[in-house]
mmCIF file as gemmi writes it, N, C-alpha and C atoms, coordinates in Angstrom:
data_model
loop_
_atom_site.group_PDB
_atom_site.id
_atom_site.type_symbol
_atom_site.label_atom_id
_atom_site.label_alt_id
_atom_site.label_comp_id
_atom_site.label_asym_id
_atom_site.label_entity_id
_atom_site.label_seq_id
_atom_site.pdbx_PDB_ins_code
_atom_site.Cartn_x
_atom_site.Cartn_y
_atom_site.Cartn_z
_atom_site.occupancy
_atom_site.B_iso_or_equiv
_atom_site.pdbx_formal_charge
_atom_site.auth_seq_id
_atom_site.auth_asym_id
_atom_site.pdbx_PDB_model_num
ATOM 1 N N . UNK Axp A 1 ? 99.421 77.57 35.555 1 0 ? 1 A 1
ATOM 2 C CA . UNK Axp A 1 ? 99.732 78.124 36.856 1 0 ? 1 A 1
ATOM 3 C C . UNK Axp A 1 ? 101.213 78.475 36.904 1 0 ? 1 A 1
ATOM 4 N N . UNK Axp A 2 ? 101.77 79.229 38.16 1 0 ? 2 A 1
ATOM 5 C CA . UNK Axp A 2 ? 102.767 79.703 38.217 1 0 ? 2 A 1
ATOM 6 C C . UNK Axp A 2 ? 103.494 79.578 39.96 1 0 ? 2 A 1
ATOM 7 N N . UNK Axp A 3 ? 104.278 78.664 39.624 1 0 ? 3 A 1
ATOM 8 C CA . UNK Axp A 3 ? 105.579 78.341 40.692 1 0 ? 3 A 1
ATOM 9 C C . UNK Axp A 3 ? 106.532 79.508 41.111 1 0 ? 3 A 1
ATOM 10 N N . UNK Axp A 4 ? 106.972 79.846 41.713 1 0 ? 4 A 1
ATOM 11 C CA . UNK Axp A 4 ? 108.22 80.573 42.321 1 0 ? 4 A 1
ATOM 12 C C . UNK Axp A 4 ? 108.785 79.693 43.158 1 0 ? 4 A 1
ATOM 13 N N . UNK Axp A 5 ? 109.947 79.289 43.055 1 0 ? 5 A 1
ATOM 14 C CA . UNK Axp A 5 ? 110.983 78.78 43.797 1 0 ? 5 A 1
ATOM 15 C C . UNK Axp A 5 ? 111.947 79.342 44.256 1 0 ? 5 A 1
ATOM 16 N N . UNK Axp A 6 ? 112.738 79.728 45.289 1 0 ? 6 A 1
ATOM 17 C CA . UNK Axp A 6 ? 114.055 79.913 45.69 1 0 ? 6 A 1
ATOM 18 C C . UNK Axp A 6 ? 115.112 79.501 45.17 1 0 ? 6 A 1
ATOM 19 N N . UNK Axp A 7 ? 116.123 80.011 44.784 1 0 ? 7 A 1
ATOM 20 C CA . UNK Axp A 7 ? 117.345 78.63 44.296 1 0 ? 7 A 1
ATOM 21 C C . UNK Axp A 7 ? 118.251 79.045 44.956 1 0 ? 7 A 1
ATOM 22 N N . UNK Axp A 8 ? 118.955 78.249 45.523 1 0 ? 8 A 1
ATOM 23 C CA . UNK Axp A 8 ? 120.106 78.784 46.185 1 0 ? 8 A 1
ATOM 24 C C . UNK Axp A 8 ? 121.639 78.022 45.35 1 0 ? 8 A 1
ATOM 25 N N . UNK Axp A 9 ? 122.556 78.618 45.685 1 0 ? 9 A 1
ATOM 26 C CA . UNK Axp A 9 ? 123.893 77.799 45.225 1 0 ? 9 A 1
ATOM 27 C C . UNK Axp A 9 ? 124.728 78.48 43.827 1 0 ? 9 A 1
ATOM 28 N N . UNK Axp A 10 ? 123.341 79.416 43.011 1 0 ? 10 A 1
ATOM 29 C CA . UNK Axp A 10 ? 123.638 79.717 42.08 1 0 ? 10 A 1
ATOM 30 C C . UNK Axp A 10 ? 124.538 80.884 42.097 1 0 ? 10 A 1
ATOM 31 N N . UNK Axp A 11 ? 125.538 81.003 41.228 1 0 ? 11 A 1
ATOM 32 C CA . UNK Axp A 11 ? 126.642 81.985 40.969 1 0 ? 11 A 1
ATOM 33 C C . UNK Axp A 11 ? 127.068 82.945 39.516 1 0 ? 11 A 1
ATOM 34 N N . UNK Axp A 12 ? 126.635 82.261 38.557 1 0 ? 12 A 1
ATOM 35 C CA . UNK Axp A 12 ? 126.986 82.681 37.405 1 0 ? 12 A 1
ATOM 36 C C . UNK Axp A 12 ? 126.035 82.314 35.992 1 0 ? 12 A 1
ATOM 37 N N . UNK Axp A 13 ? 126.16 82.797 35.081 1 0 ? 13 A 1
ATOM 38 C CA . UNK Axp A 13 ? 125.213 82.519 34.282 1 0 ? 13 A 1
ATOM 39 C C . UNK Axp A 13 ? 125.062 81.094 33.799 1 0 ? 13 A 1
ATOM 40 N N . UNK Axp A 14 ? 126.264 80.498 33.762 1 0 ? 14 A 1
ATOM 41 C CA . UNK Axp A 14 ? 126.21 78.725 33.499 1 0 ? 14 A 1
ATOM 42 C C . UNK Axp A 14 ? 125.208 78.309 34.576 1 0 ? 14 A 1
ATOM 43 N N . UNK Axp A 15 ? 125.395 78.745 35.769 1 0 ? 15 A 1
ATOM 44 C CA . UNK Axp A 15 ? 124.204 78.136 36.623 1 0 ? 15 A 1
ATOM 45 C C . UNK Axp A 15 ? 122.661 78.511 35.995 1 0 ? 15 A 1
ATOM 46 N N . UNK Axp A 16 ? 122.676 79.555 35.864 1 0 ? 16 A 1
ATOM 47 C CA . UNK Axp A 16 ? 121.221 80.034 35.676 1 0 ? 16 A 1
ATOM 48 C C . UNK Axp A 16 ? 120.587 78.822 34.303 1 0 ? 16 A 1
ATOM 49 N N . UNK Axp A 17 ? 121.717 78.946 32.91 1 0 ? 17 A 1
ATOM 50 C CA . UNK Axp A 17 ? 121.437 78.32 32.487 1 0 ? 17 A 1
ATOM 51 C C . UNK Axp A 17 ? 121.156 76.448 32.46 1 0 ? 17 A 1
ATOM 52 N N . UNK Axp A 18 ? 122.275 76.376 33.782 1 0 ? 18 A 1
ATOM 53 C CA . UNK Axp A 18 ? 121.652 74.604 34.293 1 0 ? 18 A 1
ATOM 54 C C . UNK Axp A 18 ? 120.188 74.332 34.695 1 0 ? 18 A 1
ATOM 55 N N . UNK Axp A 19 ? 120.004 75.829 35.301 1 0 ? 19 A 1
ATOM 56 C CA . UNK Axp A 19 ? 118.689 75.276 35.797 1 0 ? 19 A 1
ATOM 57 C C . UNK Axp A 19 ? 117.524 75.543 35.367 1 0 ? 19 A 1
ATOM 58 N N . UNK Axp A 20 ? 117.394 76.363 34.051 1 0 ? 20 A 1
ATOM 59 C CA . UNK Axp A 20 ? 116.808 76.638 33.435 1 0 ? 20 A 1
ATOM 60 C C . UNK Axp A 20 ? 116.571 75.675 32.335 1 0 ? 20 A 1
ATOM 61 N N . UNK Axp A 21 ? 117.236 75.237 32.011 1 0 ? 21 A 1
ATOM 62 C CA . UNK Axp A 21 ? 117.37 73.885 31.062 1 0 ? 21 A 1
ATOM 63 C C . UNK Axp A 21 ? 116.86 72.446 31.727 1 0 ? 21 A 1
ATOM 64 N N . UNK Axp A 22 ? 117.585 72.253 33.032 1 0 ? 22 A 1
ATOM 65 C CA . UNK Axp A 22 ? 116.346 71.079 33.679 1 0 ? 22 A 1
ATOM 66 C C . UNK Axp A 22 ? 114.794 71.37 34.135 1 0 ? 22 A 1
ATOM 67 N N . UNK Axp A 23 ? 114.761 72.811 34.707 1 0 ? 23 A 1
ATOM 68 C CA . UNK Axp A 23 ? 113.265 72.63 34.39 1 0 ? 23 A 1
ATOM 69 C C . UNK Axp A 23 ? 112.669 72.988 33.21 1 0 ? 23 A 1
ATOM 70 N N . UNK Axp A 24 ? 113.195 73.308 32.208 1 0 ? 24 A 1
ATOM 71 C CA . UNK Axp A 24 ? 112.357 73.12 30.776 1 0 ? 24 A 1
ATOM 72 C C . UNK Axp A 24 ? 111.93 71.801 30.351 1 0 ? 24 A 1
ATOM 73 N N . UNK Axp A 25 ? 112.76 70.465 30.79 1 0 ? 25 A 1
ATOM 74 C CA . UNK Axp A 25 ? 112.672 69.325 30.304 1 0 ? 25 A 1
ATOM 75 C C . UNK Axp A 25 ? 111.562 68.689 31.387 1 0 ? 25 A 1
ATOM 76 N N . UNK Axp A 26 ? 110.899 69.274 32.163 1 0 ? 26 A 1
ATOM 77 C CA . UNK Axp A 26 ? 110.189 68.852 32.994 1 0 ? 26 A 1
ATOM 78 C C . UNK Axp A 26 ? 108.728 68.569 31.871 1 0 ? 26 A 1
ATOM 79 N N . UNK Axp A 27 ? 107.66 67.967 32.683 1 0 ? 27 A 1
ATOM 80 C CA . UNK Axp A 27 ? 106.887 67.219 31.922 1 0 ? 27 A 1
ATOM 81 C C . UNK Axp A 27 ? 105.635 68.988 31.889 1 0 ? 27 A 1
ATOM 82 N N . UNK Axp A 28 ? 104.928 69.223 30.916 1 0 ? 28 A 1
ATOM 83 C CA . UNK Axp A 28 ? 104.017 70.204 31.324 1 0 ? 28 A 1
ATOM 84 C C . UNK Axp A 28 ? 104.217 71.647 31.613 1 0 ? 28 A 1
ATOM 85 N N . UNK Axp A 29 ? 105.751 71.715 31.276 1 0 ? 29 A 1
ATOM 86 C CA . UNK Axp A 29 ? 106.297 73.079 31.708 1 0 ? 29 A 1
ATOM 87 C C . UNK Axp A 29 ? 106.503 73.961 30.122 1 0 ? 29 A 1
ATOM 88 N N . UNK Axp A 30 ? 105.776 75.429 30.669 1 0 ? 30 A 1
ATOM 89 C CA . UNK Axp A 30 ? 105.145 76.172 29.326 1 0 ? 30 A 1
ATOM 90 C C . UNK Axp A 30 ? 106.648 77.394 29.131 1 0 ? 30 A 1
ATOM 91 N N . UNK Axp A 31 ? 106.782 77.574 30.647 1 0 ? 31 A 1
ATOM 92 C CA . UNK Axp A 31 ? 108.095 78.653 30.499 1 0 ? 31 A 1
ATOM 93 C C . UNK Axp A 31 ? 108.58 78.646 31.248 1 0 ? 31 A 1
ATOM 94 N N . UNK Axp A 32 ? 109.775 78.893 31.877 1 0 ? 32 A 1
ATOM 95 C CA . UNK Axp A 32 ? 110.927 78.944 32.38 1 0 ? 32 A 1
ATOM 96 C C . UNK Axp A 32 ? 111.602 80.241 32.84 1 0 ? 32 A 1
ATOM 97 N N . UNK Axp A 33 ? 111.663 80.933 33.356 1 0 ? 33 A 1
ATOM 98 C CA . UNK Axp A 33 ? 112.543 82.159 33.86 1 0 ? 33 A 1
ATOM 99 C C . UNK Axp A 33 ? 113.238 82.307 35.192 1 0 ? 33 A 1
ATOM 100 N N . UNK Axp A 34 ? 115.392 81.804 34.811 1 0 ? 34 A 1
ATOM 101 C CA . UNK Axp A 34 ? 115.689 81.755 36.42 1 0 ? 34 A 1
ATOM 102 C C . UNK Axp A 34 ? 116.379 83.256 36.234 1 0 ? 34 A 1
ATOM 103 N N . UNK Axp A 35 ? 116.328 83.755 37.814 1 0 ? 35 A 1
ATOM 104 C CA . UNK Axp A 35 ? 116.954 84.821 37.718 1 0 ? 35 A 1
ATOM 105 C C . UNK Axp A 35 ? 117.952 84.96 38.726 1 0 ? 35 A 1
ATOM 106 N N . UNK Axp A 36 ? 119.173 85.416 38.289 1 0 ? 36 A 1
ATOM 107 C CA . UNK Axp A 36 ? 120.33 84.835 39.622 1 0 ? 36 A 1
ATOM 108 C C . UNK Axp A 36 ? 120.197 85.904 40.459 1 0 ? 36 A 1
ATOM 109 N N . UNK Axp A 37 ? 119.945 87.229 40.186 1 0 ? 37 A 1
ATOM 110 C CA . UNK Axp A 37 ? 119.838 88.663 41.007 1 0 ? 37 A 1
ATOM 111 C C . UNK Axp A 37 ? 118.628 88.231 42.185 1 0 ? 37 A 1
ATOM 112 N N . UNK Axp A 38 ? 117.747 87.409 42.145 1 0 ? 38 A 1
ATOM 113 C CA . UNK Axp A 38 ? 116.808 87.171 42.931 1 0 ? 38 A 1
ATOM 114 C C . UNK Axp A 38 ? 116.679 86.01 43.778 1 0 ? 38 A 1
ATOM 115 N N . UNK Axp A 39 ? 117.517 85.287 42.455 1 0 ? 39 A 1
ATOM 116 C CA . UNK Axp A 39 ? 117.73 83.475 43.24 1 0 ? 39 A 1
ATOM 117 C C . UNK Axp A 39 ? 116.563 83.198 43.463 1 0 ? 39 A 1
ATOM 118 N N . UNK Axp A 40 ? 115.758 83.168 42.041 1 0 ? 40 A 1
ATOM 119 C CA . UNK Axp A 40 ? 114.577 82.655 42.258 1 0 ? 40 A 1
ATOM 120 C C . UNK Axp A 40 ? 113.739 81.896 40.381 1 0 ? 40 A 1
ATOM 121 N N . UNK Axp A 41 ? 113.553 80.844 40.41 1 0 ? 41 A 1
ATOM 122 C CA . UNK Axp A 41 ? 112.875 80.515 39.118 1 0 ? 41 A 1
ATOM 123 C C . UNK Axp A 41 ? 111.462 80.741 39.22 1 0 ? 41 A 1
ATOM 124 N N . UNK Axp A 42 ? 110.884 80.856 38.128 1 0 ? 42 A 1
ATOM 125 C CA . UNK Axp A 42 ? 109.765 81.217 38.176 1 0 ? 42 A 1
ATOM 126 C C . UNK Axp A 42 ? 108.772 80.053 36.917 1 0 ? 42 A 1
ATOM 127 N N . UNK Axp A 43 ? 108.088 79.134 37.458 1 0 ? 43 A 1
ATOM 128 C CA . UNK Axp A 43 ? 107.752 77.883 36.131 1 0 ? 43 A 1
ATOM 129 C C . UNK Axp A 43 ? 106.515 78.221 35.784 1 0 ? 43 A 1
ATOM 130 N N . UNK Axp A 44 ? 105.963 78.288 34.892 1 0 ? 44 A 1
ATOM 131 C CA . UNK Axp A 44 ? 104.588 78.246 34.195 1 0 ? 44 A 1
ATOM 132 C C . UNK Axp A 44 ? 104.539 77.133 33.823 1 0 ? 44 A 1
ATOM 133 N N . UNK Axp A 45 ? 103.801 76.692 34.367 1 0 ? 45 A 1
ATOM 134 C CA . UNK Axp A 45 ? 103.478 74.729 33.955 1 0 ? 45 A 1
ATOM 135 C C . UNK Axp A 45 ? 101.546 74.562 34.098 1 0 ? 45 A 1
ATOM 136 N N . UNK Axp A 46 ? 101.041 73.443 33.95 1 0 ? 46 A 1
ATOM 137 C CA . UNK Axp A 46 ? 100.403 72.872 33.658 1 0 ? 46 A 1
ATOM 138 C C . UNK Axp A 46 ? 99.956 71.978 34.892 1 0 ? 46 A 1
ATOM 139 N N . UNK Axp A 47 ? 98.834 71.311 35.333 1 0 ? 47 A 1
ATOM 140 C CA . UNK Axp A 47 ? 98.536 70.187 36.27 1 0 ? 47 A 1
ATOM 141 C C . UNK Axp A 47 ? 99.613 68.762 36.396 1 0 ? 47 A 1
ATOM 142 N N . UNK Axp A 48 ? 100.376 68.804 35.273 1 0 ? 48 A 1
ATOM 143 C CA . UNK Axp A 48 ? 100.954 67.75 34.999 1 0 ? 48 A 1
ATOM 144 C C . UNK Axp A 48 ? 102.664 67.768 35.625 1 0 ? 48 A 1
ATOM 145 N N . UNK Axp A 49 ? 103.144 68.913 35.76 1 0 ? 49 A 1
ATOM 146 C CA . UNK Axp A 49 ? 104.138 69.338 36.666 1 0 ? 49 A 1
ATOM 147 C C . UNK Axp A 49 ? 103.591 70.018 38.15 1 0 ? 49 A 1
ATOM 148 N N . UNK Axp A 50 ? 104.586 69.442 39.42 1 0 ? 50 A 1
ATOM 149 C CA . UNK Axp A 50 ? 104.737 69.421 40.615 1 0 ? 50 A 1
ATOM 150 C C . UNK Axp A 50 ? 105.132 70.416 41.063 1 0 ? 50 A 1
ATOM 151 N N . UNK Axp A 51 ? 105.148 70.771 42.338 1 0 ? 51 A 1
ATOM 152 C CA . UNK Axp A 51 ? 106.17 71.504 43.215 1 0 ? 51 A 1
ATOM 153 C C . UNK Axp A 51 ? 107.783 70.858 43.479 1 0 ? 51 A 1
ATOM 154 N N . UNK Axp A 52 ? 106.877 69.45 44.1 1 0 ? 52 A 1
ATOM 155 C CA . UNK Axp A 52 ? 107.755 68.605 44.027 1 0 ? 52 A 1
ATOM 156 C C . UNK Axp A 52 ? 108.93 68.472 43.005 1 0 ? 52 A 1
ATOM 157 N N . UNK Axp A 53 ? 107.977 67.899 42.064 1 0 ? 53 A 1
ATOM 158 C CA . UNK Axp A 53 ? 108.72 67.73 40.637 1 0 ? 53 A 1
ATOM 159 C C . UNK Axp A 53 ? 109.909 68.613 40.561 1 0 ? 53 A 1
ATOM 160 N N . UNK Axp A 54 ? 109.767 69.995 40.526 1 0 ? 54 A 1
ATOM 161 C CA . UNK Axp A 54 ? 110.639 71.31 40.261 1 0 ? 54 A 1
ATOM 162 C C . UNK Axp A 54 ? 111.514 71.431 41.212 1 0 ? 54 A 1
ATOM 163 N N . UNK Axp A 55 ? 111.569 71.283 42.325 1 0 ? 55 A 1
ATOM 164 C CA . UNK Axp A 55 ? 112.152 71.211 43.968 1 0 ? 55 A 1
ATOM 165 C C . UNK Axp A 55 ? 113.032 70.092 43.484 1 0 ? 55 A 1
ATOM 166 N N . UNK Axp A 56 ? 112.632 68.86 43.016 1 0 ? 56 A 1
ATOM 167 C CA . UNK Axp A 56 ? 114.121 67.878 43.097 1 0 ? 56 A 1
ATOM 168 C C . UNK Axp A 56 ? 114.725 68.033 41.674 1 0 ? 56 A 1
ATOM 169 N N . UNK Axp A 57 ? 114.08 68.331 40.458 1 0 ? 57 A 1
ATOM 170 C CA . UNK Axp A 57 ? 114.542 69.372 39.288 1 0 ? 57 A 1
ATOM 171 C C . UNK Axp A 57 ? 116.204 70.099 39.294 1 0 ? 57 A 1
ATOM 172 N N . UNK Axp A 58 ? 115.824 71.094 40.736 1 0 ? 58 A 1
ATOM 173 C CA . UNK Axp A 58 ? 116.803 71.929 40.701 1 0 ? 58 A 1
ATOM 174 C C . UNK Axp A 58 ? 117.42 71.013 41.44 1 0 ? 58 A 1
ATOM 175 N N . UNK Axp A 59 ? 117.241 70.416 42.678 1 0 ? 59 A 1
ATOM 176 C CA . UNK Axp A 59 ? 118.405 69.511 43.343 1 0 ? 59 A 1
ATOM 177 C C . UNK Axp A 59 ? 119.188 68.707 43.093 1 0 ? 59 A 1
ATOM 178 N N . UNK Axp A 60 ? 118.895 67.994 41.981 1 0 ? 60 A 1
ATOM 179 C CA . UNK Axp A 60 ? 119.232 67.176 41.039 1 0 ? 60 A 1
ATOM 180 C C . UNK Axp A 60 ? 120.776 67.606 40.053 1 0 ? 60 A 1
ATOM 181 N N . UNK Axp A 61 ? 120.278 69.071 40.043 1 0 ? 61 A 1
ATOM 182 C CA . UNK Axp A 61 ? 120.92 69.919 38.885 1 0 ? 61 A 1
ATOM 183 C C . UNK Axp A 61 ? 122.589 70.346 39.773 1 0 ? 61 A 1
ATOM 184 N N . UNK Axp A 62 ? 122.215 70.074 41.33 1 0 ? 62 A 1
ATOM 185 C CA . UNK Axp A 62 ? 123.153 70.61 41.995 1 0 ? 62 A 1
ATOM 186 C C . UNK Axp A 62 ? 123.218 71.798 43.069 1 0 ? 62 A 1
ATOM 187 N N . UNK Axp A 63 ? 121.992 71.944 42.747 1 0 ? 63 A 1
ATOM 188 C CA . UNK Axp A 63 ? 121.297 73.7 43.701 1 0 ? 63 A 1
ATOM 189 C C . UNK Axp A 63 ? 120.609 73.142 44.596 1 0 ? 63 A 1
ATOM 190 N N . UNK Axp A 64 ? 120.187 74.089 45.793 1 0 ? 64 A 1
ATOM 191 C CA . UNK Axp A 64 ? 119.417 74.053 46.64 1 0 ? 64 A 1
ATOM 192 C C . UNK Axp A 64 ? 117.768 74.906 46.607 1 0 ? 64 A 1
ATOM 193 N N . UNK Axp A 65 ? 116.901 73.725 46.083 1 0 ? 65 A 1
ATOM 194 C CA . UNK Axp A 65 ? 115.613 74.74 46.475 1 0 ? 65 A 1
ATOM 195 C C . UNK Axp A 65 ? 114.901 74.674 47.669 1 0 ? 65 A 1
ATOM 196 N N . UNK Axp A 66 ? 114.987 76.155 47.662 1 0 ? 66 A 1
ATOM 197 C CA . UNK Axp A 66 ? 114.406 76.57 49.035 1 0 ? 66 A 1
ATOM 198 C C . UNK Axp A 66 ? 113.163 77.121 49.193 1 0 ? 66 A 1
């Protein structure tokens, strides 16, 4: 299945890559694509990753998902 999240906070490509890198390490997650022009990640995961999960993922990281 496939998540879209909001991200907010993000500015530059180091961001994109923070948050692209914590949700890769998520449990069940197949792919990863953040995009800062949209401020939005996009997760292909599995039953075994959350909404949740991904939502405190990025919060964690320092961003706001919205």
């Amino acid at each position: 299945m496939e998540t879209v999240v909001k991200v907010g906070g993000m500015k530059c490509g180091g961001c994109v890559k923070s948050v692209t890198g914590v949700l890769s390490e998520l449990p069940d997650v197949q792919k990863v694509e953040v995009s800062l022009e949209q401020n939005e990640a996009r997760v292909e995961h599995g039953a075994g990753c959350s909404l949740e999960a991904i939502r405190a993922a990025i919060e964690d990281a320092g961003f706001d998902a919205l």
